[in-house]
C-alpha positions in Angstrom: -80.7 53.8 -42.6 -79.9 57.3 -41.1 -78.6 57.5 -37.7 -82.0 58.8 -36.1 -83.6 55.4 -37.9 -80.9 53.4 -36.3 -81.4 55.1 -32.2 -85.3 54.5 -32.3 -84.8 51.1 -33.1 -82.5 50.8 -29.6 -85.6 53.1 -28.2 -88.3 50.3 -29.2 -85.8 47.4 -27.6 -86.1 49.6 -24.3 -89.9 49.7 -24.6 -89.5 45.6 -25.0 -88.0 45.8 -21.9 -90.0 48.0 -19.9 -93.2 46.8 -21.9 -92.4 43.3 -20.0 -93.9 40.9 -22.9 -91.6 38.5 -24.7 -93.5 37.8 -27.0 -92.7 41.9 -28.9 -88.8 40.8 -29.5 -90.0 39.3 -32.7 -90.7 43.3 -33.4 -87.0 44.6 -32.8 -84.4 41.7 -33.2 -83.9 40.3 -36.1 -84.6 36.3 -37.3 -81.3 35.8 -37.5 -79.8 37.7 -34.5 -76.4 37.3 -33.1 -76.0 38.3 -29.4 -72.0 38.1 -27.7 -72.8 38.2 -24.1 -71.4 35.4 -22.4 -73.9 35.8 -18.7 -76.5 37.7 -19.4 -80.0 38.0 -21.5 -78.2 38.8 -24.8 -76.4 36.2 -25.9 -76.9 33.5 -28.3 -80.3 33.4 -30.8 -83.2 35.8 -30.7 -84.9 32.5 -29.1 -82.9 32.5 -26.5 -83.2 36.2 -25.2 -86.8 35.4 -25.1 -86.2 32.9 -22.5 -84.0 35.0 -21.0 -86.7 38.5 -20.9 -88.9 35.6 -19.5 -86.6 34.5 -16.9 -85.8 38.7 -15.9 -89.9 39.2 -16.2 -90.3 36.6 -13.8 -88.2 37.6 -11.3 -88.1 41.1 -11.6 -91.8 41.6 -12.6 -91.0 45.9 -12.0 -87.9 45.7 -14.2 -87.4 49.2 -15.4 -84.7 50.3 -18.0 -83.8 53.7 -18.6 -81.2 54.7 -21.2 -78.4 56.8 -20.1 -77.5 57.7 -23.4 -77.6 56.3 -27.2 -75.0 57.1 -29.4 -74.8 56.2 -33.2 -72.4 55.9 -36.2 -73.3 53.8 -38.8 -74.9 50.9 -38.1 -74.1 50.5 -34.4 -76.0 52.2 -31.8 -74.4 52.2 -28.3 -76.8 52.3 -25.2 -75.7 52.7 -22.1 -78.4 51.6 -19.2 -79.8 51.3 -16.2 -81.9 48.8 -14.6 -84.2 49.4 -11.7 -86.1 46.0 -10.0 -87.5 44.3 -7.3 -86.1 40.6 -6.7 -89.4 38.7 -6.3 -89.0 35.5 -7.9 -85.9 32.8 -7.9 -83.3 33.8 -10.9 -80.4 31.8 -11.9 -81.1 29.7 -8.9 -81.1 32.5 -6.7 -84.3 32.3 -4.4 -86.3 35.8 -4.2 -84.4 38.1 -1.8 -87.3 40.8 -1.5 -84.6 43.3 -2.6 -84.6 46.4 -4.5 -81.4 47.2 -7.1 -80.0 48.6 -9.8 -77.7 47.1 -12.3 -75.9 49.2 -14.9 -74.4 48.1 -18.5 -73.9 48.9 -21.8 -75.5 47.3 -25.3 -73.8 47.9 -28.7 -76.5 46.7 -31.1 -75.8 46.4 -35.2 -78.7 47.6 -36.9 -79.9 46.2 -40.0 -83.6 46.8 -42.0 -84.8 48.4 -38.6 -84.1 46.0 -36.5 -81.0 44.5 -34.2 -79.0 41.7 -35.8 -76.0 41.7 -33.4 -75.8 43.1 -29.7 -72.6 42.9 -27.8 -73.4 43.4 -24.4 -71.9 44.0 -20.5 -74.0 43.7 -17.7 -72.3 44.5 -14.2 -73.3 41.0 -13.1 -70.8 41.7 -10.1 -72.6 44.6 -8.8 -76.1 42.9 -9.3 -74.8 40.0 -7.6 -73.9 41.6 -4.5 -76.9 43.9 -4.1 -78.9 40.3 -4.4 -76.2 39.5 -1.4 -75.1 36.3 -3.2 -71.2 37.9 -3.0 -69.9 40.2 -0.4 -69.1 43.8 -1.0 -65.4 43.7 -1.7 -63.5 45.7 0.8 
């Protein structure tokens, strides 16, 4: 797979993402994904970021990625993001604040037959958390 191959596949997970139907990951991760993310919507099985995109789709119903850049060598793709949404519905047992925010993080994805078999992923859960006024701003 060339490198250009390998950055539109990380291009088609964004337009999962922004496309807001979980049903499409069956088109970009692999049946046999491996995801490394301890809290967030990336870890685990590709089952189990389905219920997780479901979970974000529910609650965030605008959720908007944007990729702040993609880098590639080999067979891993970095992607560095942001996430814009509206808090409307109760996530992780947090009831719907109303609120607007944006959460940052940053996806290194293996790529393998044109689609993602391993992600390792950071979400600044911290920052998230805080806009959704569940923590305090340190300080």
């Amino acid at each position: 797979m060339s490198l250009e191959s390998n950055k539109a596949v990380v291009l088609r997970e964004i337009d999962f993402w922004n496309g807001h139907d979980a049903e499409k990951i069956d088109e970009v991760y692999a049946d046999d994904y491996v995801g490394h993310e301890i809290n967030g919507s990336h870890g685990g099985s590709r089952d189990q970021v389905k219920q997780g995109a479901v979970a974000i789709f529910a609650a965030f119903p605008d959720v908007h990625l944007t990729a702040d850049a993609i880098i590639a060598e080999g067979d891993k793709v970095v992607k560095l993001w942001t996430g814009r949404m509206t808090h409307k519905a109760e996530y992780m047992g947090i009831p719907a604040t109303g609120k607007e925010i944006v959460v940052t993080g940053c996806n290194v994805f293996r790529i393998v037959d044109d689609k993602i078999a391993e992600c390792w992923a950071h979400t600044d859960s911290l920052s998230m958390m805080q806009q959704l006024g569940v923590i305090p701003p340190m300080g």
